[in-house]
C-alpha positions as CSV (number, residue, x, y, z in Angstrom):
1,X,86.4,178.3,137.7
2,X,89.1,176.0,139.3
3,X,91.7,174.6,137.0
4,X,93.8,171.4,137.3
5,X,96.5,170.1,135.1
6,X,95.9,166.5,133.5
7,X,98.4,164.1,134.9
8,X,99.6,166.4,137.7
9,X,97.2,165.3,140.3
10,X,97.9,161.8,142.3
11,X,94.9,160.0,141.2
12,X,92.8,160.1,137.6
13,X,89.9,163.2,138.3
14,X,86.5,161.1,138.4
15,X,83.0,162.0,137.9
16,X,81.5,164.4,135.2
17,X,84.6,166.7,133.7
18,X,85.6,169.7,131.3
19,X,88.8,168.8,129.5
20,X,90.1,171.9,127.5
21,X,93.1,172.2,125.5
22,X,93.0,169.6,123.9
23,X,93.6,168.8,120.5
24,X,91.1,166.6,118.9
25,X,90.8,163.8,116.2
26,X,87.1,163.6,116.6
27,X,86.5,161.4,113.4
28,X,89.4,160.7,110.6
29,X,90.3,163.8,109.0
30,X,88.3,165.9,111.6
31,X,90.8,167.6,113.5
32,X,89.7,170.5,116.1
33,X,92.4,172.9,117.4
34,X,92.7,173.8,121.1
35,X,88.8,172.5,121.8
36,X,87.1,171.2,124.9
37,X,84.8,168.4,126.0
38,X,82.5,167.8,128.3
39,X,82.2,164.8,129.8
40,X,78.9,163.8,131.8
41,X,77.1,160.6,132.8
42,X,80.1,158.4,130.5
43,X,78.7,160.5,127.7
44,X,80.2,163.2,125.3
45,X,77.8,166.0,126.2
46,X,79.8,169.0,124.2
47,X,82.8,169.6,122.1
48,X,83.8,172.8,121.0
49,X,86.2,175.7,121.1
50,X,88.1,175.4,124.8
51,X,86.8,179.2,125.5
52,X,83.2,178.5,124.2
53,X,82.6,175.2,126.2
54,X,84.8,176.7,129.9
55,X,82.2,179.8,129.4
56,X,79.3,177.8,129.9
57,X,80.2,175.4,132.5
58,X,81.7,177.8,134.9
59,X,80.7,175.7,137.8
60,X,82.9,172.6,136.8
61,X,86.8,172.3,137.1
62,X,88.4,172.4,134.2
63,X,90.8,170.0,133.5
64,X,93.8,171.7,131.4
65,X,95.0,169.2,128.7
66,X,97.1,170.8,126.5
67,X,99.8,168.9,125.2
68,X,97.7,165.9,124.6
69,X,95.7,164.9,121.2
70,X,92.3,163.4,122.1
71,X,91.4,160.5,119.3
72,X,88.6,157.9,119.8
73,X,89.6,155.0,121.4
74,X,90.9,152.2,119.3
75,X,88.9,149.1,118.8
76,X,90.9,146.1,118.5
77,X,88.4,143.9,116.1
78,X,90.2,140.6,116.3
79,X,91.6,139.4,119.7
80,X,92.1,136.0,121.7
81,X,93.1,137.7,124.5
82,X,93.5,134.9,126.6
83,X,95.6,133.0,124.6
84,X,99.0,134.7,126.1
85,X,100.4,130.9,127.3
86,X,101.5,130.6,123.8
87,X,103.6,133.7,123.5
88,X,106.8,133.4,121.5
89,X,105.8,129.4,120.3
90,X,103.6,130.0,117.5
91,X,106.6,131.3,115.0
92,X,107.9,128.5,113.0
93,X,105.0,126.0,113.6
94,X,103.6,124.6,110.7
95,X,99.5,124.5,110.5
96,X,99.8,125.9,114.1
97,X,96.2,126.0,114.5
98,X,95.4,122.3,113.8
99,X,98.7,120.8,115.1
100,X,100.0,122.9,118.3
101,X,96.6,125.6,119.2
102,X,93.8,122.9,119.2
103,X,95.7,119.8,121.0
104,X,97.1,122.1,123.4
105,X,93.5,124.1,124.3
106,X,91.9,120.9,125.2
107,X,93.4,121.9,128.2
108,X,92.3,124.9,128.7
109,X,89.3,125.2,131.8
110,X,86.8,127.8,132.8
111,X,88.5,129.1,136.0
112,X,92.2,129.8,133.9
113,X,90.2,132.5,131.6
114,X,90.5,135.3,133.2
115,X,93.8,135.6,134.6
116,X,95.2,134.1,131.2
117,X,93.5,137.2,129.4
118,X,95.5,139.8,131.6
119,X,98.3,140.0,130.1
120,X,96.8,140.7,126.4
121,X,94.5,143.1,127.6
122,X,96.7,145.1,129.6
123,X,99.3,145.5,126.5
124,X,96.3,146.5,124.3
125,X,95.2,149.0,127.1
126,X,98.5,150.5,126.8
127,X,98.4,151.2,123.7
128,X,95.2,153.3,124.1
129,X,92.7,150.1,123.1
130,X,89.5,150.4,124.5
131,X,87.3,147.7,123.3
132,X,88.9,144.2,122.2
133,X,86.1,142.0,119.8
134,X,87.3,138.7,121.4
135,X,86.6,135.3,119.9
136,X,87.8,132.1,122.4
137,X,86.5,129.5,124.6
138,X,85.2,129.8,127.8
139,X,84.4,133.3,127.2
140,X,82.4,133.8,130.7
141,X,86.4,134.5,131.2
142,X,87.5,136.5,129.3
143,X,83.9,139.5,129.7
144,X,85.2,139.0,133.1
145,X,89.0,139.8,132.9
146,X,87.7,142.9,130.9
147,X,85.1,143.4,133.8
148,X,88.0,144.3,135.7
149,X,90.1,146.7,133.7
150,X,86.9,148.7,132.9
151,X,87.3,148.1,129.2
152,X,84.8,147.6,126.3
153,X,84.5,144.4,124.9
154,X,82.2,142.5,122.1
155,X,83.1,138.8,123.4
156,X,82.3,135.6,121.3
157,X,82.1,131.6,122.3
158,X,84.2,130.0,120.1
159,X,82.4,127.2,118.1
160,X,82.5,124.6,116.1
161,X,81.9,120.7,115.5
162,X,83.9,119.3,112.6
163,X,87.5,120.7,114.7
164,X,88.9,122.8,117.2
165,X,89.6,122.4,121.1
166,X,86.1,121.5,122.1
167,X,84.0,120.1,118.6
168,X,80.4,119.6,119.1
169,X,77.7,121.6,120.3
170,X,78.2,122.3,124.0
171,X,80.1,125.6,123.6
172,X,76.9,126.9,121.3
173,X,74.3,125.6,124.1
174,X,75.9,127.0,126.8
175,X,76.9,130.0,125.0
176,X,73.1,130.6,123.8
177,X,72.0,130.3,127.8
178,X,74.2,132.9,128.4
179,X,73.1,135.1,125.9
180,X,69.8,134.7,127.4
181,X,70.7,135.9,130.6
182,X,73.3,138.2,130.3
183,X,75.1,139.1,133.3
184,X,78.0,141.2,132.2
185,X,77.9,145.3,132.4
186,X,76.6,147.1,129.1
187,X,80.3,147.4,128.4
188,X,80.2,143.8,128.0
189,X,78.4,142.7,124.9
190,X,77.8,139.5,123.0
191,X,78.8,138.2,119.6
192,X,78.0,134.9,117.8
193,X,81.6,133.2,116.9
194,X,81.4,130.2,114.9
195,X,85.3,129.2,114.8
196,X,85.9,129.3,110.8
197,X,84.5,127.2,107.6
198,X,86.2,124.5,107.5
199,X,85.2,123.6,111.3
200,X,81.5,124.3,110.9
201,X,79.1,121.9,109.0
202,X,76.8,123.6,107.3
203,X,73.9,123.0,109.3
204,X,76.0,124.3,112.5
205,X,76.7,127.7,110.3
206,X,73.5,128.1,109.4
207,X,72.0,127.8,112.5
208,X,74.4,130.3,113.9
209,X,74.0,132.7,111.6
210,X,69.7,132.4,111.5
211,X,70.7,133.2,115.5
212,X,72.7,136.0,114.8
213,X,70.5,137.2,112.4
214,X,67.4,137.1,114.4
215,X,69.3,138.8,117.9
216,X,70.7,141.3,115.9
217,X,74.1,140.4,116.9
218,X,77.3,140.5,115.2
219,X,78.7,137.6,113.8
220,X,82.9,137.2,114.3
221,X,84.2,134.3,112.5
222,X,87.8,133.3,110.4
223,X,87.0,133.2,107.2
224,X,89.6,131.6,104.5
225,X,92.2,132.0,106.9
226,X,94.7,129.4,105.4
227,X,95.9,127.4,102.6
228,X,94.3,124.5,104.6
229,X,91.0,125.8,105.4
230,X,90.3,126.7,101.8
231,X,91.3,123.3,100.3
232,X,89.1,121.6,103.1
233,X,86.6,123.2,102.3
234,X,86.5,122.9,98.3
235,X,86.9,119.0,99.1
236,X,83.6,118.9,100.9
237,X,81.5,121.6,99.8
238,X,82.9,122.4,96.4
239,X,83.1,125.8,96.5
240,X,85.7,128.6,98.7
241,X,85.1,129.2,102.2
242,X,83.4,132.6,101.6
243,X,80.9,131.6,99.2
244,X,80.0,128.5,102.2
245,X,79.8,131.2,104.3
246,X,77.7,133.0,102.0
247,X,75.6,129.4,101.5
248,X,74.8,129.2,105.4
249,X,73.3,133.0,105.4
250,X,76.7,134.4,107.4
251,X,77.7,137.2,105.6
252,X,75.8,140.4,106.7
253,X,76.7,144.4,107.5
254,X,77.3,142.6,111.0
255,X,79.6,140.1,110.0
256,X,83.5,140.7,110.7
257,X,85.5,138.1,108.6
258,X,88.7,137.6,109.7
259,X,91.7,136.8,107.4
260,X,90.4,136.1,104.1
261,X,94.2,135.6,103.4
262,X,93.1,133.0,100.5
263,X,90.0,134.8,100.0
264,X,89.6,135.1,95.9
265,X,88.3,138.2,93.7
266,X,84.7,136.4,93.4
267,X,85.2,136.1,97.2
268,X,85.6,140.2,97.7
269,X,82.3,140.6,95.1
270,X,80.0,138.8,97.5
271,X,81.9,140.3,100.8
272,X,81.5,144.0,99.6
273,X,77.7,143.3,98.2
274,X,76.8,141.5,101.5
275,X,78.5,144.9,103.7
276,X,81.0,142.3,105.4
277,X,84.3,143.9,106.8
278,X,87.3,142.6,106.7
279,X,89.1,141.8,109.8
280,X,92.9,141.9,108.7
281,X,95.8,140.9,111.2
282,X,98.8,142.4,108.9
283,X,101.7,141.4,111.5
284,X,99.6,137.9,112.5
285,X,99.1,137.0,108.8
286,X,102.7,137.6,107.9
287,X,104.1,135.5,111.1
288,X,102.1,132.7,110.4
289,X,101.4,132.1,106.6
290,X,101.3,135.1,104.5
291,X,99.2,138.7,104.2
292,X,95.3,139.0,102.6
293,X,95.4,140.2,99.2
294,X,94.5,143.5,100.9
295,X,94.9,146.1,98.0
296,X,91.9,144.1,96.2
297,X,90.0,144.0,99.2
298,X,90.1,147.4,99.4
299,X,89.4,148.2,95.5
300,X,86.1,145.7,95.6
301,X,85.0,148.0,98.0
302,X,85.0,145.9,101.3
303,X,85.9,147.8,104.4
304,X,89.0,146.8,106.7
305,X,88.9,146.5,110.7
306,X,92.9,146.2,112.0
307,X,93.8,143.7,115.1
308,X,95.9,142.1,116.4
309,X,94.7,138.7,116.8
310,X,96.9,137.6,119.5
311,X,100.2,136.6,121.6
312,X,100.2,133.2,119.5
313,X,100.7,134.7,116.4
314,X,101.7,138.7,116.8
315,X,103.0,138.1,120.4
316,X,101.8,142.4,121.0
317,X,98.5,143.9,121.2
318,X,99.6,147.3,120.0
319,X,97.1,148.3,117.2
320,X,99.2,151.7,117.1
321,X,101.9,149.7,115.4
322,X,99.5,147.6,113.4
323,X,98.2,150.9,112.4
324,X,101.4,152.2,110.9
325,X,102.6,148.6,109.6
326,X,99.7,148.7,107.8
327,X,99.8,152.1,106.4
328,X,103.2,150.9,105.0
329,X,102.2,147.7,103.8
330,X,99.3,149.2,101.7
331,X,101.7,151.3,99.9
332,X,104.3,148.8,99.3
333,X,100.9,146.3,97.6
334,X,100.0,149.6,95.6
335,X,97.1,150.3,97.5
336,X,95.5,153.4,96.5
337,X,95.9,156.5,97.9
338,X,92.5,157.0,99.1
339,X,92.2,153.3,100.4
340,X,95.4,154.0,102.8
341,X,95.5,157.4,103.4
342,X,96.4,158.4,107.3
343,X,92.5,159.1,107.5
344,X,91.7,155.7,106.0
345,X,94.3,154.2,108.1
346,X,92.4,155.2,111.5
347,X,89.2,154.4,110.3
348,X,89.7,150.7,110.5
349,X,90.8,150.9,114.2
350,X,87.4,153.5,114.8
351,X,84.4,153.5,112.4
352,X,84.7,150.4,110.8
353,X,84.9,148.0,113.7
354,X,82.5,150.3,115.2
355,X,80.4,149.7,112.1
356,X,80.8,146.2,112.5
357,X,80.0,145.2,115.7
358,X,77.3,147.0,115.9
359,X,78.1,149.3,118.1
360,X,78.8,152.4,115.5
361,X,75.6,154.6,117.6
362,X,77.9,154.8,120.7
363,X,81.3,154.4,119.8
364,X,83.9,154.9,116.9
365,X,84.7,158.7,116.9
366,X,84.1,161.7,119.2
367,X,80.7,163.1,119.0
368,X,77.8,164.4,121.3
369,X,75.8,161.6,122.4
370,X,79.1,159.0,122.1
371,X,80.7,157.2,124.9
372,X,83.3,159.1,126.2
373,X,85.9,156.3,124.9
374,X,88.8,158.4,124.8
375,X,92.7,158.3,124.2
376,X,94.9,160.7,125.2
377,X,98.5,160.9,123.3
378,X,101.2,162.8,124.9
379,X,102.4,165.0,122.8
380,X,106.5,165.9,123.2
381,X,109.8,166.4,121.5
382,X,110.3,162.9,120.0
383,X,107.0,163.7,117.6
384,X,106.9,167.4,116.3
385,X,106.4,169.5,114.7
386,X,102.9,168.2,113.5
387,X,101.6,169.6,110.6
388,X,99.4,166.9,109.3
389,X,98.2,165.8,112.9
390,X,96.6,161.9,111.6
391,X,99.5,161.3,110.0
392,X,101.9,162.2,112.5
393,X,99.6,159.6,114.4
394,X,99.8,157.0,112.1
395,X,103.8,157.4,111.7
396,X,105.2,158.8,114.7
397,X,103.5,158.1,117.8
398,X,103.9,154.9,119.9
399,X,102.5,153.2,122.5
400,X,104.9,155.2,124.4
401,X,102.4,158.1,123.7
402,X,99.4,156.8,125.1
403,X,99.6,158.2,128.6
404,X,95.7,158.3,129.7
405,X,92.8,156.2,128.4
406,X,89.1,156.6,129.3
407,X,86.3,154.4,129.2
408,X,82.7,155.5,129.3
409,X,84.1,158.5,131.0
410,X,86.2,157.2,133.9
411,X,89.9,156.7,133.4
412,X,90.6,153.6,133.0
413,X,94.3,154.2,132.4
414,X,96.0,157.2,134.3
415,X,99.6,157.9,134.1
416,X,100.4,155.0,131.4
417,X,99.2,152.9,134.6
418,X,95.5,150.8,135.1
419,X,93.6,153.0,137.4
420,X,91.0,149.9,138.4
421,X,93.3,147.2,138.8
422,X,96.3,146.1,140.6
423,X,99.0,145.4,137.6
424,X,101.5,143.8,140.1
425,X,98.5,141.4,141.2
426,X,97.6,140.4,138.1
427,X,100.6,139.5,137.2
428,X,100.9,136.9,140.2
429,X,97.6,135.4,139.0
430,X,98.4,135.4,135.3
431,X,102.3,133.8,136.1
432,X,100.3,131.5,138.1
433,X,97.0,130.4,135.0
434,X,100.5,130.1,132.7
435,X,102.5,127.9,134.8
436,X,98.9,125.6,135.2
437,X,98.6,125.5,131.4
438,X,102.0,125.0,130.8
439,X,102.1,121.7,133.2
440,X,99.3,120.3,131.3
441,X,100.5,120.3,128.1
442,X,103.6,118.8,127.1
443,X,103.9,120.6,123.9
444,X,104.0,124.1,126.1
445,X,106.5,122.5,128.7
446,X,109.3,121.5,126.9
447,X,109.0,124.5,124.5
């Protein structure tokens, strides 16, 4: 058997592989000591003890990755990854989304999507994220951008027709059509993304939801994201946002509702008996108006999904960080200990999202059968000893860590450096979206 050392050799190994060494997270609070996996077709086809799994596939090279922990690869379940033009003008602004997002996305056009979702996908990729769940306009975009980094994505038309950039129900035809005739890669998956309740009428919700309902497709909305949305939405439906939500048949065990910072206790009742998760943006929510009640999310029962969101409002897309911010967070509300344990922790960047998107057959944790989504974390002086390995995860490792990613079993990240794209090239065409954007709206250009 020939051996090779991962991250020695000049380009990523390609093809079907047998990683040993490694030191796997397979699911939260499953860790396997000095294992191996086989990697064939994209798919996890074994895992098991390094010498067990290199006996039986003699014929392969083994790759020899000790040093590294292997961990599912993070799932980012709240992104608008092509909203990077606003980075650094978000803090500050009162009711951003009404008064500076909407006005200034009018602007936005078809052909700027994918070179403005660069930049956000790349800092997630970083920072070992393998599938975003993206929810914008023009989304044709943004499944390309991610087309071209080799990343996962569950992508979702924004929509609505009482607000937002584009009100009315153009975004939802079009978006339908392409549904229809899906031309993305079966990385590439759709999502129905009505923008929130308080910019949905109720027949609009409805109908989206009977739609998502009927595909089987998740269902990504905000969800009592504001002060604002939730008096809006008492004034003309008498009732909070969730239980409209709930009214218009959009809360399922596929629905990811994002937010829910004004959400109420009655709210997290019907959430955990529908099988909703929560999508919570902790550094997002605290920028811009204040966190979800989180600890009695989490004692009703309702499970949490970490992101993000985006460069408007968190200005990173490391869910590494998110992850230990909201580790520390949850203590500091009095979360219980189950409810924010390190194990708990990574679930809501793996299984849950996983869970609910609709995708929990294929990705989410490390098991036979799986995609081989996989993030490899350097281990080195700055982060040992290790003798509780998740929680050295959740509290010492870093972006800075993250040193190879894979993606349905081809590196996709190699070195800490994208493997199917050229970064300095991308940066020319994302400079060059931003500087368009910027010169159509004033608000951006004098910022």
């Amino acid at each position: 058997m020939n051996h090779a050392t991962l991250g020695t050799q000049a380009a990523a190994p390609t093809g079907d592989l047998l990683i040993t060494g490694l030191t796997l997270i397979t699911e939260p609070g499953t860790v396997l000591p000095d294992s191996g996996i086989l990697v064939r077709g994209g798919q996890i086809a074994e895992i098991g003890p390094s010498a067990v799994v290199s006996g039986r596939h003699q014929n392969l090279t083994a790759v020899d990755a000790r040093g590294y922990i292997g961990m599912p690869g993070l799932i980012n379940a709240h992104t608008h990854v092509a909203m990077g033009f606003f980075r650094g003008l978000g803090h500050g602004q009162d009711e951003m989304i009404e008064r500076f997002f909407f006005p200034a996305e009018k602007s936005l056009t078809p052909e700027l999507l994918a070179p403005l979702s660069f930049s956000y996908i790349y800092a997630g990729l970083v920072a070992g994220v393998t599938c975003f769940s993206d929810h914008y306009y023009f989304s044709e975009g943004v499944a390309q951008a991610m087309e071209r980094f080799g990343v996962r994505g569950v992508v979702g038309e924004t929509v609505a027709d009482l607000g937002g950039a584009f009100p009315g129900r153009a975004s939802w035809d079009r978006w339908r059509r392409l549904i229809d005739a899906w031309p993305y890669s079966s990385r590439i998956t759709p999502s129905v993304a009505p923008h929130a309740a308080d910019t949905c009428s109720e027949a609009l919700l409805t109908e989206l939801a009977t739609f998502a309902r009927d595909r089987k497709l998740p269902l990504h909305m905000h969800l009592s994201q504001t002060r604002g949305e939730f008096q809006r939405v008492q004034q003309r439906a008498g009732c909070t946002p969730v239980e409209f939500a709930h009214r218009c048949g959009a809360l399922t065990d596929l629905t990811l509702a994002v937010h829910l910072v004004t959400s109420t206790v009655n709210d997290h009742k019907i959430l955990c008996g529908q099988g909703v998760t929560a999508g919570i943006c902790p550094a997002s929510q605290i920028i811009y108006e204040q966190l979800a009640p989180i600890a009695d999310l989490m004692r009703a029962g309702v499970p949490i999904a970490l992101a993000t969101d985006a460069a408007a409002s968190n200005d990173t897309a490391d869910l590494l960080a998110e992850m230990r911010l909201m580790a520390l967070l949850a203590q500091d509300r009095g979360v219980p200990e189950e409810h924010r344990s390190p194990e708990a922790i990574l679930s809501m960047t793996t299984e849950n999202p996983a869970r609910a998107i609709g995708l929990a057959s294929k990705i989410g944790s490390l098991a036979v059968g799986k995609a081989a989504d996989i993030v490899f974390l350097a281990r080195d002086l700055s982060t040992e000893p290790s003798p509780k390995l998740t929680t050295n995860v959740i509290y010492s490792h870093t972006s800075r860590n993250v040193r190879h990613v894979m993606v349905d079993g081809r590196f996709v990240l190699y070195n800490g450096k994208p493997t199917m794209v050229d970064a300095d090239q991308l940066l020319a065409e994302y400079e060059a979206a931003v500087a368009a954007i910027h010169r159509r709206v004033d608000a951006l250009a004098t910022k």
